[in-house]
C-alpha positions as CSV (number, residue, x, y, z in Angstrom):
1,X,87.6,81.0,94.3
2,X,89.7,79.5,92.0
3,X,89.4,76.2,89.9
4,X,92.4,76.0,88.8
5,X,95.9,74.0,90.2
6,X,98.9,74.9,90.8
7,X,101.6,73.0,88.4
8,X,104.4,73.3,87.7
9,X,105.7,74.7,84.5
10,X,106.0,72.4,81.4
11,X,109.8,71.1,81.2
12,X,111.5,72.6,84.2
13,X,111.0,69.2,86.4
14,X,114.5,68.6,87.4
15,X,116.8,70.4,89.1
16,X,119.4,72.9,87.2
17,X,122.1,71.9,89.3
18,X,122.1,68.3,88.8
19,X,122.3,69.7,85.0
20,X,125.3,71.7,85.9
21,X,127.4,69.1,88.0
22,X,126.7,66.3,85.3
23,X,128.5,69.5,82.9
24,X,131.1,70.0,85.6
25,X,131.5,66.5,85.8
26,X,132.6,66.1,82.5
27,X,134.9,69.3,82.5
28,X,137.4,67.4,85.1
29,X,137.0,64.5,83.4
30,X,138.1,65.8,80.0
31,X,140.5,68.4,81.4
32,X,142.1,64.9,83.3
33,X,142.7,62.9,80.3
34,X,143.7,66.2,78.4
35,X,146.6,66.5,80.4
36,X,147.6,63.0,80.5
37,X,147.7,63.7,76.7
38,X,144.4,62.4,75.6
39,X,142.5,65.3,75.1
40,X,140.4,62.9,72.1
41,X,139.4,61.2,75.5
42,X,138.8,64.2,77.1
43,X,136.3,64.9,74.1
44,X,134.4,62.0,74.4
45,X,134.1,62.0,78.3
46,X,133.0,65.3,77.9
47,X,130.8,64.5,75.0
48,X,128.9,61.7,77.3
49,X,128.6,63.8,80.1
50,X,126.5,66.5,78.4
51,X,124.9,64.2,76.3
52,X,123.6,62.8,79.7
53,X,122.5,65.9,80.7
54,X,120.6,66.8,77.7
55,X,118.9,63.4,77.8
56,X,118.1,64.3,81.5
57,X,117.0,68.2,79.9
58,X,114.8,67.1,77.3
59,X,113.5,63.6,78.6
60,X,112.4,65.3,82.0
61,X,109.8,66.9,79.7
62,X,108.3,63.5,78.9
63,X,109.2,60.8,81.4
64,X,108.6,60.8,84.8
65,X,111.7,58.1,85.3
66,X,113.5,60.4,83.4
67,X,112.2,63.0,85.7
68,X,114.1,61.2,88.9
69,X,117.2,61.4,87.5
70,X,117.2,65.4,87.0
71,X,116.3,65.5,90.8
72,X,112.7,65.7,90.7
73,X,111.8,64.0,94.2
74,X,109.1,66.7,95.2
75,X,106.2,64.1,95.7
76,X,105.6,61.2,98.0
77,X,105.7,58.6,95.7
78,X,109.3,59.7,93.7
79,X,111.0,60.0,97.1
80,X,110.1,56.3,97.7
81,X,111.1,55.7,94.3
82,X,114.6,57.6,94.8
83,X,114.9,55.6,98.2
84,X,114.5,52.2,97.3
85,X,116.5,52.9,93.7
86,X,119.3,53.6,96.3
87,X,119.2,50.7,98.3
88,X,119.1,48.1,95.5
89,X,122.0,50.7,94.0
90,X,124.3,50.0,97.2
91,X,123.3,46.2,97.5
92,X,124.4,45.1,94.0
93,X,127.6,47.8,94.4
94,X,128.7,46.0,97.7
95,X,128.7,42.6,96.2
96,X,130.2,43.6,93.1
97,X,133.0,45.2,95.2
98,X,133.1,41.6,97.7
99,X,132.9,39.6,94.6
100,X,136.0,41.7,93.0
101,X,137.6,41.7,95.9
102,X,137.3,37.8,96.2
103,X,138.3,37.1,92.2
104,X,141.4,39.8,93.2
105,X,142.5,37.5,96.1
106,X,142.0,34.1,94.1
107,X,144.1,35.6,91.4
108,X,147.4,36.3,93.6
109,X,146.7,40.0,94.0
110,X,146.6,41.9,97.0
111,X,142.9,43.5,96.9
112,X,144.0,46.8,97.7
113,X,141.6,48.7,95.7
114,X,138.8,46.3,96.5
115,X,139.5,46.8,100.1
116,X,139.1,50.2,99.7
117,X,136.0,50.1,97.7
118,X,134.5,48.4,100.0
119,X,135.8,50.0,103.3
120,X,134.6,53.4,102.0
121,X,131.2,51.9,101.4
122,X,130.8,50.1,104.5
123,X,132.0,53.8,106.4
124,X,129.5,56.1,104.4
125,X,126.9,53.7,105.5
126,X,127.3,53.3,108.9
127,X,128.2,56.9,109.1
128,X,124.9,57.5,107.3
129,X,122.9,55.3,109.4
130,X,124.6,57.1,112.4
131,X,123.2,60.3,111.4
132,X,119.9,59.2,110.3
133,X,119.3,57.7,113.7
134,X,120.2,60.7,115.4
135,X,118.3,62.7,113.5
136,X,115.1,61.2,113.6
């Protein structure tokens, strides 16, 4: 019998395709301000995007937090992690969309955006919580 473990290869602890969509990401956010004619824009968005993802590349190899952002929610403890990140995530992102939505109103404007903000989270949560309670 073997003493040894099973681990996982040194510096492949996130997921390639969060690597690729952070790349993609910044594609369609350069090629959009390049056709608005700000392709300098487009440079830098770009430039920030994959600069992100090589953070996420290289930092994976040493940082477990950096770890969680390249997807790397195989054990008990990072899915907790990733699940109560996300919860603080949408709690300070709904009252930063009320509180816009408030200083939008009090200001003489019409809150549209706000509205919608905050309509599309309340939707994907509810819908979320839908499906998680028929699931389980």
């Amino acid at each position: 019998m073997s003493t040894t473990t099973n681990r996982r290869r040194a510096g492949r602890r996130i997921s390639m395709p969060a690597v690729v969509l952070a790349l993609v990401i910044g594609v369609g956010m350069g090629a959009a301000a390049a056709t608005s004619g700000r392709p300098g824009l487009g440079l830098v968005m770009f430039g920030i995007m994959a600069g992100a993802a090589l953070v996420v590349v290289l930092g994976s190899r040493v940082s477990d937090t950096v770890a969680l952002l390249g997807d790397d929610i195989h054990e008990e403890r990072h899915v907790q992690l990733h699940q109560r990140a996300a919860v603080y995530t949408l709690n300070i992102l709904a009252l930063v969309i009320l509180g816009g939505l408030m200083v939008n109103v009090a200001r003489g404007g019409d809150g549209g955006l706000w509205g919608f903000l905050g309509g599309v989270v309340g939707l994907v949560y509810l819908g979320s919580l839908l499906i998680l309670n028929r699931r389980s």
